[in-house]
Each structure stands twice: as structure tokens, then as C-alpha cells.
C-alpha angles and dihedrals in degrees: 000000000000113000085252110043072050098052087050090049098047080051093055089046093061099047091054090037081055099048092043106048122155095026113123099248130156098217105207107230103253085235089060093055119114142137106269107205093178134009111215104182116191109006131180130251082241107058093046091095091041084057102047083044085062094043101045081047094052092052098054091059095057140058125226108274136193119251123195119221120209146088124081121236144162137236130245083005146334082247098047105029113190102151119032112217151156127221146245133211117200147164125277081266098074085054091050096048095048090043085060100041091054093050102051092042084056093055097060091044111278122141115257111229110251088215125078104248112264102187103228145152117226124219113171141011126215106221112243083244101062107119127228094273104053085047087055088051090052093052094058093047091057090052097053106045128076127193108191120193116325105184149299131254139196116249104213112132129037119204143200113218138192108210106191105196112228130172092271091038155256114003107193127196129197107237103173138344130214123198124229113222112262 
């Protein structure tokens, strides 16, 4: 994300953080946040250049294309908020790109998502362990609270990343990139 659709983001991170003090609740860093279009999990040393085969001809197929950032939402739902996010609007194209990735991930036997793809940032996650009354808090947190339009970025690249989860996070590495056309 651009440095200042992050910054507005990070913003939007502390004032939630803030409301919502004492819930049990993984804030993502505001530099770890990105569009993911297909979780992998555990993959293999081999399939690492198939991978980056599938992305670098994806992107072939695509130009560079605007997204819109705004909005606040909840996963699985506003009334039973798991995953904090904001969301992205974006052309047919993201759709596209995603719908191809999916399928050819699948074809080398990677699981396809159950759930239709809802382009989103996270920005928080509520802990399993938070109790009924910290979830309701959360609810009316999320009621209460608007987030407008925070910005609009520039797709150009798309990118295959490893996260290693340590105590403090998610660590990401960039493996490969692969250019849109202009």
C-alpha cells in the first residue's frame, strides 16, 4: 500500500486499538498489511518456480489497474466479528486475476477457498478467547464507527510471499514479482 493509504490505515488501527482497550485483539502492523488474492499455507520448495510461472503469466495477461480503500467490516460477520478489515473496491480485473490464480493453484493441488473472494485488509484479529462481553464490545464498536474513503492505489505488481509466524507476528518475505502491463 502506498505510505499514505498506510498511514490512514495505521490511524485507523489506533483509534479502534483505543476504543476498544483490554479486548483481546492481534492488531496487524500497518506495514504488514496487503490484499491477499490467495493463501497458499505450507507450500513446497518445488512448486515455488511453478508458482512464480502462474504469477509472471497472469500478469502478463493484465494492466495495471486503480483500487479504492475504505469502508470497515467484519468477518465472518458485523455481529460476530472474528477478522477486522477494510475493504477494497476494485475493477472486474482483480476478480479476474484472483479467479485464475485459484484455478491454477488448484491444479497443482492447492486447495480452492470455499468462500467467494471479498477483497479486504485486515487489520485486526479478535483472539478465540475473547468472552461475550468483549465480542459485544466489539460490535458496537463496529456500529459506531465509520471509516469513508481512505485512499486509492495503483495495482501494478503482483507478488508471491512466504509469512513465517513468529511471537511478535507475521514476518513476510518477498519471493518473486511479477509486473502488470502498463
Amino acid at each position: 500500500m502506498p505510505s499514505e493509504i498506510q498511514a490512514s490505515l495505521e490511524q485507523v488501527s489506533a483509534n479502534l486499538a483505543a476504543e476498544l482497550a483490554g479486548v483481546p485483539i492481534r492488531w496487524i502492523p500497518a506495514e504488514n498489511i496487503h490484499l491477499t488474492l490467495k493463501f497458499l499455507g505450507e507450500i513446497s520448495i518445488s512448486n515455488v518456480e511453478l508458482l512464480k510461472e502462474i504469477l509472471a503469466s497472469e500478469a502478463g495477461f493484465h494492466t495495471a489497474f486503480e483500487i479504492s480503500v475504505g469502508e470497515l467490516g467484519a468477518f465472518p460477520s458485523q455481529s460476530r466479528p472474528r477478522v477486522l478489515w477494510v475493504a477494497v473496491q476494485a475493477p472486474p480485473e482483480l476478480q479476474s486475476i484472483r479467479s485464475t490464480l485459484e484455478n491454477e493453484t488448484a491444479r497443482i493441488g492447492y486447495t480452492r477457498e470455499k468462500r467467494p473472494f471479498s477483497p479486504h485488509l485486515t487489520l485486526g484479529r479478535v483472539s478465540r478467547n475473547a468472552n461475550s462481553g468483549e465480542v459485544r464490545k466489539v460490535c458496537e464498536v463496529l456500529n459506531k464507527y465509520t471509516v469513508g474513503f481512505l485512499g486509492a492505489a495503483r495495482v501494478q505488481d503482483l507478488h508471491l510471499f512466504r509469512s513465517d509466524l513468529k511471537p511478535g507476528g507475521a514476518v513476510y518475505t518477498k519471493l518473486f514479482s511479477a509486473h502488470l502491463k502498463p
